[in-house]
C-alpha positions in Angstrom: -49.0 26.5 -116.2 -47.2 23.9 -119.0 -44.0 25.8 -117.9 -44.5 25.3 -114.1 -45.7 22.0 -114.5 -42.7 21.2 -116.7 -40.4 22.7 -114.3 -41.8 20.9 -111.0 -41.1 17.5 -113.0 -37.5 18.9 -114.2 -38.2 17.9 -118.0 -38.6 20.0 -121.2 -41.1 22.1 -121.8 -42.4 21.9 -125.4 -43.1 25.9 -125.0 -39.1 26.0 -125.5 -39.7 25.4 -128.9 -39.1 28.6 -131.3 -42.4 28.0 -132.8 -44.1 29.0 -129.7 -42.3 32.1 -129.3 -44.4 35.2 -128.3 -43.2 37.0 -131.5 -44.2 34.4 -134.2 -48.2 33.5 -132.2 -49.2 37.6 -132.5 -50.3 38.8 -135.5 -48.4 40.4 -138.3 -47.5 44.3 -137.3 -47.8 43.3 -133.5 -44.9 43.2 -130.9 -45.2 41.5 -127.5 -45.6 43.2 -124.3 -42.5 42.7 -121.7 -44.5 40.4 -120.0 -45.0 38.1 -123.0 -41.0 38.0 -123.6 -40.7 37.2 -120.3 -42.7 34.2 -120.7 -40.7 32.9 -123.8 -37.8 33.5 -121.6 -39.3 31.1 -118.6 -40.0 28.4 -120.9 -36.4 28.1 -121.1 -35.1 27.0 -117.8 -37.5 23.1 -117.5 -35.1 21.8 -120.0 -31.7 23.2 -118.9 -32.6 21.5 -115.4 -33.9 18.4 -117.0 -30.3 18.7 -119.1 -28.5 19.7 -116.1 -29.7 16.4 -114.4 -28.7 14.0 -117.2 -25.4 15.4 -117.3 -24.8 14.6 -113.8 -26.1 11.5 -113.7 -24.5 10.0 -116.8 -22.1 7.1 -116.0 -19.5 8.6 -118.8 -18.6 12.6 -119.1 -19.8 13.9 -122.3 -17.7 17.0 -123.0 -20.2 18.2 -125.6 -23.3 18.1 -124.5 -21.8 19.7 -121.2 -20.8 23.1 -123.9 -24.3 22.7 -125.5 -25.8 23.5 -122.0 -23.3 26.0 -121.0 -23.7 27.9 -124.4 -27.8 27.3 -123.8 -27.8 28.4 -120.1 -25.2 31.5 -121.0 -27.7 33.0 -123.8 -30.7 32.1 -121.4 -28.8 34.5 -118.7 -28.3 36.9 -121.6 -31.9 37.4 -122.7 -33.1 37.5 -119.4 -30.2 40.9 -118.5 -31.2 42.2 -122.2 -35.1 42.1 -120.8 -33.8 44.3 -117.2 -31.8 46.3 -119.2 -35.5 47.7 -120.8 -36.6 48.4 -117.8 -35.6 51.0 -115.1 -34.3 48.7 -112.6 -31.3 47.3 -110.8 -30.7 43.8 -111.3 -27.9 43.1 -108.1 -27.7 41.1 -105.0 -25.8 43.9 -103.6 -28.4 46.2 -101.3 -26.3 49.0 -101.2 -26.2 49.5 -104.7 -29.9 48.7 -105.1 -30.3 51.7 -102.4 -28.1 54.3 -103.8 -29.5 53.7 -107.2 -32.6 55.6 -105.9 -35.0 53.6 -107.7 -38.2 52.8 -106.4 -40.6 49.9 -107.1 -42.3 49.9 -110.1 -45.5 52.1 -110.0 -47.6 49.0 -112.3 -48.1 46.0 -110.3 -47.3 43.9 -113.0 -44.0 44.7 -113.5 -43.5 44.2 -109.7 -44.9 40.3 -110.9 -42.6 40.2 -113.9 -39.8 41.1 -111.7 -40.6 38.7 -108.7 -41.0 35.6 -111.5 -37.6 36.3 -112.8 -36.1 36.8 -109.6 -37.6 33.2 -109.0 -36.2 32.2 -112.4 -32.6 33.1 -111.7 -33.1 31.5 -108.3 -34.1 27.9 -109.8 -31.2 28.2 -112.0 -28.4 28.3 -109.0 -27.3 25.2 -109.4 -27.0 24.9 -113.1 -25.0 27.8 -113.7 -22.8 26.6 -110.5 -22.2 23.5 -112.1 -21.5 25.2 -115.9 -19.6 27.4 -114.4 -21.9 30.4 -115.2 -22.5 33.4 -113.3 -26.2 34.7 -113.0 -25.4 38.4 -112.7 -24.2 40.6 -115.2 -20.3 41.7 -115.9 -21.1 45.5 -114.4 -22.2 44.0 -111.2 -19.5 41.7 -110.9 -17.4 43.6 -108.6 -19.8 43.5 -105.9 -21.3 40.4 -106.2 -18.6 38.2 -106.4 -17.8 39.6 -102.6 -20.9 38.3 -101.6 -21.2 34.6 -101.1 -24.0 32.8 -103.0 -26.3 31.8 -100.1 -26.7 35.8 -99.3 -27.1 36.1 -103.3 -30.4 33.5 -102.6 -31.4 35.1 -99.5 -31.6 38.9 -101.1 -33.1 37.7 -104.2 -36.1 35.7 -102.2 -36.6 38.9 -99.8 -36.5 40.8 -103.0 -39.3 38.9 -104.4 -41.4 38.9 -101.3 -40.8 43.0 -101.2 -42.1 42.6 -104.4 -45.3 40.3 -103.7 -46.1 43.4 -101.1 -46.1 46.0 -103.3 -48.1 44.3 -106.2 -50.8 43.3 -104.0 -51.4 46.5 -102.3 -54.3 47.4 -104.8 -57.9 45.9 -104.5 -57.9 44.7 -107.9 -55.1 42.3 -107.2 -56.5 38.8 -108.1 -54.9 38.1 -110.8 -51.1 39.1 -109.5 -51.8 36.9 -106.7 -52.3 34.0 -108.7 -49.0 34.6 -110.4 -47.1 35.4 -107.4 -47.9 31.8 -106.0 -44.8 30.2 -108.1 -42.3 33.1 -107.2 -43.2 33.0 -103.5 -43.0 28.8 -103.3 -39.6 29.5 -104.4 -38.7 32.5 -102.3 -39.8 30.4 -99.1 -37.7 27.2 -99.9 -34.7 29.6 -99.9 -35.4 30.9 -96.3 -36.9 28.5 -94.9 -34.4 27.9 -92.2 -34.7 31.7 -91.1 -38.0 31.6 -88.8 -37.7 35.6 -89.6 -37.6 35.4 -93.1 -40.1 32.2 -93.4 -42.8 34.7 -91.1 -42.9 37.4 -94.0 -43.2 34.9 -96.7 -46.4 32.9 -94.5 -47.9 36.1 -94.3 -48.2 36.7 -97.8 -48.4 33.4 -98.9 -51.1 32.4 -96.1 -52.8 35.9 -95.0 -53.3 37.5 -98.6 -53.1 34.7 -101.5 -54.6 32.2 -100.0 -57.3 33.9 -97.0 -58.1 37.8 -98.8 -57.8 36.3 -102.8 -59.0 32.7 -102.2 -55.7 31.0 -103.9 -55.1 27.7 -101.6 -52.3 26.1 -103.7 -50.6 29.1 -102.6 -51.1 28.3 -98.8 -47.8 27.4 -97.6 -47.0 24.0 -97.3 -44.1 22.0 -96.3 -42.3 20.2 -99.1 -39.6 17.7 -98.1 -37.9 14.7 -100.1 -40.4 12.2 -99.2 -43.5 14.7 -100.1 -42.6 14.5 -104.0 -41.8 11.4 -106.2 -37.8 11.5 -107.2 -37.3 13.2 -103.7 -37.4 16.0 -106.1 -38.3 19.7 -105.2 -39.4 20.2 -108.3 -37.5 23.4 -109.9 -35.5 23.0 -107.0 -33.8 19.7 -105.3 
């Protein structure tokens, strides 16, 4: 929640700090689970939007703190590939090699979670990596993604995260992924919400099963415009 909270305000999270990294709160012998490295990861992106922001705002170009966020936001994309690469999925925009990978959701529905929250991370971090000059997808899916312009690269990555939300809340016991699917569907439904098609799958889950079958109303959807938050500010996204 410190991490969302941060993020909606686009300012640093103190969970960015190494102190607070998964691997130095567990105790000696232990290793964190996926989901906990995940975590660290999100911490992350909060203060390379609040950075990103300065930057583009200050009245004089300042050459080094520009490379201090590239270099940041460029290991941040690292990590985040070094954390897919554990796991036996695709990470591309492109649907036909997603499809002719032959890989099928993840049988544990919290890996379908993990995988919607980082598909909502890269998504918040569009315009960052834009402006630094960064690309979001790794060098052996280059090829094909770089064909494909960046508004489709939004548009599969937020349908990806709703075919997630689907398949993680097909179980009864599903509470608890519901509650953590609120942030990655908010973000899915700003990047679709001017396709009434897209926006109706999105409603559905967000209305239908997080908010009417699990009780969740913050993750009713809701219309967020410039005048709805202070700034004018989307929060993780403008």
């Amino acid at each position: 929640m410190q991490t969302l909270s941060a993020g909606h305000q686009r300012r640093h999270c103190f969970l960015d700090q190494p102190q607070w990294e998964s691997t130095r709160c567990l105790p000696e012998g232990e290793t964190p689970d996926k989901i906990d490295i995940l975590y660290d990861i999100f911490a992350q992106p909060p203060g390379i939007i609040a950075d990103y922001d300065d930057i583009r705002k200050a009245s004089v170009p300042d050459p080094v703190a520009f490379e201090v966020l590239r270099n940041r936001t460029q290991s941040l994309i690292e990590k985040l590939h070094e954390w897919y690469c554990d796991m036996p999925w695709v990470c591309t925009t492109d649907p036909v090699m997603r499809e002719s990978s032959g890989i099928p959701l993840p049988d544990d529905p919290m890996e379908c979670v993990a995988l919607a929250i980082s598909y909502a991370m890269l998504l918040c971090l569009v315009q960052p990596c834009e402006y630094l000059g960064i690309s979001l997808f790794s060098e052996n899916s280059m090829e094909k993604t770089n064909k494909i312009d960046q508004d489709s690269k939004n548009k599969f990555l937020a349908l990806e995260i709703c075919r997630l939300a689907n398949w993680a809340l097909r179980g009864q016991a599903s509470a608890s992924y519901a509650l953590l699917l609120v942030y990655p569907l908010q973000i899915a439904w700003f990047c679709v919400q001017n396709s009434e098609e897209d926006l109706r799958n999105v409603r559905v889950i967000m209305n239908s099963v997080v908010a009417d079958s699990y009780g969740f109303e913050l993750g009713r959807l809701r219309h967020w415009d410039e005048n709805s938050l202070d700034q004018g500010r989307y929060g993780f996204l403008y």
